[in-house]
VEXDREN-2710 file (C-alpha; in Angstrom, 1 decimal):
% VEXDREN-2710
k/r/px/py/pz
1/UNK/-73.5/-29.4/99.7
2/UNK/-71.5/-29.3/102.9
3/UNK/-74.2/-28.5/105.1
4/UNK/-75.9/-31.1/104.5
5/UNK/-73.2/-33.7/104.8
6/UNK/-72.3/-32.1/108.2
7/UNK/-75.8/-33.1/109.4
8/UNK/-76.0/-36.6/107.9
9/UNK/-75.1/-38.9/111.1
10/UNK/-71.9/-41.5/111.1
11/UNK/-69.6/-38.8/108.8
12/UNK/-66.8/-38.4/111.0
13/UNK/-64.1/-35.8/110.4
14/UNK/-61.8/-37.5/108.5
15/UNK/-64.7/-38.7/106.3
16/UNK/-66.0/-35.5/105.9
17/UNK/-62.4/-34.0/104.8
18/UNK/-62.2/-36.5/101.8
19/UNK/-65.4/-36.3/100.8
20/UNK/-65.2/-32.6/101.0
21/UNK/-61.5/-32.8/99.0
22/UNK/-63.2/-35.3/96.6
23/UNK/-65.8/-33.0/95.6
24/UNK/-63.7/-30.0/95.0
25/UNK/-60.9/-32.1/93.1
26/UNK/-63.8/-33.0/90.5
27/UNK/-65.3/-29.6/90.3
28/UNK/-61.6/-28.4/89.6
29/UNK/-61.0/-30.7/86.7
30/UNK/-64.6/-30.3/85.1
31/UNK/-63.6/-26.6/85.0
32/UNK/-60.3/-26.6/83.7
33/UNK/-62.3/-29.3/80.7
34/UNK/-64.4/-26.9/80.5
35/UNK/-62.1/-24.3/79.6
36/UNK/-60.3/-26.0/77.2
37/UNK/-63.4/-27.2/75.2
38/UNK/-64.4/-23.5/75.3
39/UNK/-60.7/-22.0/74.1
40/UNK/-60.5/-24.7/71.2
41/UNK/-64.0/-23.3/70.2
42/UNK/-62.8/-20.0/70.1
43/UNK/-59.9/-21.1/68.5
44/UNK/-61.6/-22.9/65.6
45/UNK/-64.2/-20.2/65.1
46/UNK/-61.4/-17.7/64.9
47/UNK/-59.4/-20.0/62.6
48/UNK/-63.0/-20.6/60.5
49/UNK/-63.2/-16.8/60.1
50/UNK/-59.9/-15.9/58.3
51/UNK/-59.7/-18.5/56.3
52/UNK/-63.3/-18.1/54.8
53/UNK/-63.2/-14.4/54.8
54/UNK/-63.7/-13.5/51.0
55/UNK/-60.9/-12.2/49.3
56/UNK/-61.3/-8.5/47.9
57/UNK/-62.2/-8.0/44.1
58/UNK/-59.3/-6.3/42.6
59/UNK/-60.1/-3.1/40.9
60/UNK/-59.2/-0.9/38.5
61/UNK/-59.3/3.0/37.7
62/UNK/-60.2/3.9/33.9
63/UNK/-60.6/7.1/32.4
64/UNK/-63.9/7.2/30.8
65/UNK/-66.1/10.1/29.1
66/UNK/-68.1/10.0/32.5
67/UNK/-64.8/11.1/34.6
68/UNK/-63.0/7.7/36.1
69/UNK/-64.8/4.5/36.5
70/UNK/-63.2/1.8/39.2
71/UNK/-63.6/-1.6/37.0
72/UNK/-62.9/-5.5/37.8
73/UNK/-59.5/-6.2/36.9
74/UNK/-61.0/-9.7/35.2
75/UNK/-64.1/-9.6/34.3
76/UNK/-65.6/-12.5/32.0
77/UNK/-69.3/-11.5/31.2
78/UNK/-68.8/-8.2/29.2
79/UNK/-71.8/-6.3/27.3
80/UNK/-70.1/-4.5/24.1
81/UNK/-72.9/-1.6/23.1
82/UNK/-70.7/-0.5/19.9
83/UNK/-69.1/-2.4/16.9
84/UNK/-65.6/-1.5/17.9
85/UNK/-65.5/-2.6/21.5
86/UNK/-67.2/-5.8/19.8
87/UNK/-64.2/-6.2/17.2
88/UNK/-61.9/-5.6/19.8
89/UNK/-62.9/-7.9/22.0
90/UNK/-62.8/-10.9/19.8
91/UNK/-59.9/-9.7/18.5
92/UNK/-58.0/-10.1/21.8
93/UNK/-59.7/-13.6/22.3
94/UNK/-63.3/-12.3/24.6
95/UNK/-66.3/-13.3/23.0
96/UNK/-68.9/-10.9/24.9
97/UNK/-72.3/-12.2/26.0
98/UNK/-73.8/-9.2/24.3
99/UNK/-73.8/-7.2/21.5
100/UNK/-74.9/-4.5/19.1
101/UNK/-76.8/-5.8/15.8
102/UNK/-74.4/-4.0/13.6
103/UNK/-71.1/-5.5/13.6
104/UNK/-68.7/-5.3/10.3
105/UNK/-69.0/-8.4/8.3
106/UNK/-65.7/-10.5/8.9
107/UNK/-66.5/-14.2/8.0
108/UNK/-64.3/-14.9/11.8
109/UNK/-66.6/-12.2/13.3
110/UNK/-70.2/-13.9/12.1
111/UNK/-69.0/-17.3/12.9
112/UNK/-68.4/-15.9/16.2
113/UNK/-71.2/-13.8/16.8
114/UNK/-73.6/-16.1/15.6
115/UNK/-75.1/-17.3/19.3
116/UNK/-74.5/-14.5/21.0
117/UNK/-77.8/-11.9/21.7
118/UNK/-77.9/-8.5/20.6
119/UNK/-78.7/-5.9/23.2
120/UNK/-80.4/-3.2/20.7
121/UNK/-83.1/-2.4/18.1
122/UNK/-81.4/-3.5/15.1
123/UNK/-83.2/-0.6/13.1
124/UNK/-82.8/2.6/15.3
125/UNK/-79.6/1.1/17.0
126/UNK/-81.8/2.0/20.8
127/UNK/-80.1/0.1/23.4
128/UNK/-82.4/-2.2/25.6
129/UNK/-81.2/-1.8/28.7
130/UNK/-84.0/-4.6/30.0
131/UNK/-81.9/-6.9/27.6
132/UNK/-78.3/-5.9/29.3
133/UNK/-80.0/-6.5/32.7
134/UNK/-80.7/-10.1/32.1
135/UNK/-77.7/-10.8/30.7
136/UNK/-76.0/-10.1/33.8
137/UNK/-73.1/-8.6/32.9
138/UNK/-69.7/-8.0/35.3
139/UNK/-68.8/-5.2/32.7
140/UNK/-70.3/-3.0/30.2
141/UNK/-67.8/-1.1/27.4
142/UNK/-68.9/1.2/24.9
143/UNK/-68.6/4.5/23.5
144/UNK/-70.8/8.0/22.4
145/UNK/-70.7/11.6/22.1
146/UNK/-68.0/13.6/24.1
147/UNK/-70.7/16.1/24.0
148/UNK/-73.0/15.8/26.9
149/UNK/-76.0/17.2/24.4
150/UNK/-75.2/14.6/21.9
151/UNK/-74.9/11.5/24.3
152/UNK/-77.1/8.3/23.1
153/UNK/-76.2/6.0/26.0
154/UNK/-78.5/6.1/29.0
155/UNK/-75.0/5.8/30.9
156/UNK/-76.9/6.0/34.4
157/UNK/-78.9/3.1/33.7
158/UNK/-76.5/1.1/32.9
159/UNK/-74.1/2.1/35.5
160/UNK/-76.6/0.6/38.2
161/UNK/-76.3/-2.9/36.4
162/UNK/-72.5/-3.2/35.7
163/UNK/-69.6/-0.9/35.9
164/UNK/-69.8/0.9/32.7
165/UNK/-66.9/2.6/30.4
166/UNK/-67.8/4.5/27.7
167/UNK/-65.3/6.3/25.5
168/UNK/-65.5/9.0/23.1
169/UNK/-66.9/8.1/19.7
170/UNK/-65.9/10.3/16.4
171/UNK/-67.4/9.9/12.9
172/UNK/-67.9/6.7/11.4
173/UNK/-65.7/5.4/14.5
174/UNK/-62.9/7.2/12.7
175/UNK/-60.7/7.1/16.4
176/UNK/-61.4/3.2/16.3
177/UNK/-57.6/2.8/17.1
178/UNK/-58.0/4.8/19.9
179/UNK/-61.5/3.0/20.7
180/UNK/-59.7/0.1/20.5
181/UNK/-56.7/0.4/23.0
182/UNK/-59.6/2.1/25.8
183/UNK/-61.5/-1.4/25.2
184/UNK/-58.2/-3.2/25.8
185/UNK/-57.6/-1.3/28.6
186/UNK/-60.8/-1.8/29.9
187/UNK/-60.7/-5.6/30.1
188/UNK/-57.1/-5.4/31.0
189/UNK/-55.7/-6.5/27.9
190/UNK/-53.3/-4.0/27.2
191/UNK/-50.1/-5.9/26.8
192/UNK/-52.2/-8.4/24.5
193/UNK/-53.1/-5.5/22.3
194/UNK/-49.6/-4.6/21.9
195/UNK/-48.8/-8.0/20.3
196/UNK/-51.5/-7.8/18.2
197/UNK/-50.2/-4.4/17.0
198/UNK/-46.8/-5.8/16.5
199/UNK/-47.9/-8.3/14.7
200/UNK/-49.9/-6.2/12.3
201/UNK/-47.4/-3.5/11.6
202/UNK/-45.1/-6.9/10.4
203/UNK/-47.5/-7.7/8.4
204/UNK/-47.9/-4.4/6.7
205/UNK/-44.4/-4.0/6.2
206/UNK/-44.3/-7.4/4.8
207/UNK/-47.2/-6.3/1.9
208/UNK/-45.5/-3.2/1.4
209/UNK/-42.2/-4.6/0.7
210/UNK/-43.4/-8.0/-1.6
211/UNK/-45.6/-5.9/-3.4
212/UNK/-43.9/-2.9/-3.8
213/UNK/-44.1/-2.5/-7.6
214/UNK/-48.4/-3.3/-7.6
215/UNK/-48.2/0.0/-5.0
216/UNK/-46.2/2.2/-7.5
217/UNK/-48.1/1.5/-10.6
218/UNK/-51.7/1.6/-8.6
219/UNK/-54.1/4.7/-7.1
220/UNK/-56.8/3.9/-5.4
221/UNK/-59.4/5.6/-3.0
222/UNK/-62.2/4.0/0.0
223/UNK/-65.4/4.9/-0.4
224/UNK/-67.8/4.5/3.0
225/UNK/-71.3/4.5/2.5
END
């Protein structure tokens, strides 16, 4: 740029010199602009990455028949594969969106149950595990055999859809409190169990004392079949 004005004709010195200064005043400004657009950028792209940064998905460690399991610490679409982890789950207020066929018939249960699918062959009790899929579940609760030989559940399939937490099943679901306070723990409803229990054993002690005499003068035996 300065050559050339040197070789234009009729630009004295002093001409030159504020021309020259003119020039290099504006470049100066246009830079530090330039700088400040680019730092405010910067500073809005930094700004726009914390605050949209995803927040982590708490977790939680439960002890399973398959070793630990890391589970979400609230999940709201839970697959139930057993009929206790499905009593226990309405009982604590979770209606899942999938369950087995078989489920003990409680007029509050079948009300309950009546729109939600079941996620097995209601003869053989064969879990569909194309059925669990689709459902989408955030959580999958369950139980079977301890024994590894015995095991029902096709665990590994399930595992890849949702985290899965099976616990040990007995006879006839005769451990069903135990079942029950593994599902509560599970969802991460143990303190709401605890009410319910409270509330039960009240109850109980309540029948037993208002109908004390009907106990003493009565035997009788349940038959399961």
């Amino acid at each position: 740029m300065t050559t050339g004005l040197l070789t234009r004709p009729g630009i004295g010195d002093i001409e030159l010199a504020r021309i020259v200064d003119e020039l290099t005043r504006r470049g100066f400004l246009t830079g530090i602009a330039g700088s400040a657009a680019l730092l405010g950028l910067t500073a809005c792209g930094s700004k726009g990455t914390v605050s949209t940064a995803p927040a982590p998905t708490p977790i939680r460690r439960v002890s399973t028949i398959h070793g630990d399991v890391e589970l979400p610490a609230s999940a709201t679409r839970i697959v139930a594969t057993d009929f206790p982890e499905v009593c226990t789950l309405l009982d604590l207020g979770i209606v899942p969106v999938g369950r087995t066929s078989y489920v003990p018939d409680f007029a509050a249960y079948t009300a309950t149950l009546k729109d939600v699918p079941s996620i097995d062959e209601a003869q053989s009790g064969e879990l569909l595990v194309e059925k669990i899929a689709a459902l989408n579940p955030d959580l999958v609760v369950g139980d079977d055999w301890a024994d590894p030989a015995k095991q029902r559940v096709p665990y590994d399939k399930l595992s890849k859809i949702a985290p899965t937490a099976l616990f040990a099943w007995e006879q006839a679901a005769g451990n069903w409190p135990a079942l029950a306070t593994q599902t509560a723990d599970a969802v991460n409803k143990t303190a709401e169990l605890a009410v319910l229990k409270a509330k039960y054993a009240a109850r109980a002690s309540s029948i037993k004392t208002s109908d004390a005499d009907l106990f003493a003068r009565t035997r009788w035996d349940i038959i399961d079949c």
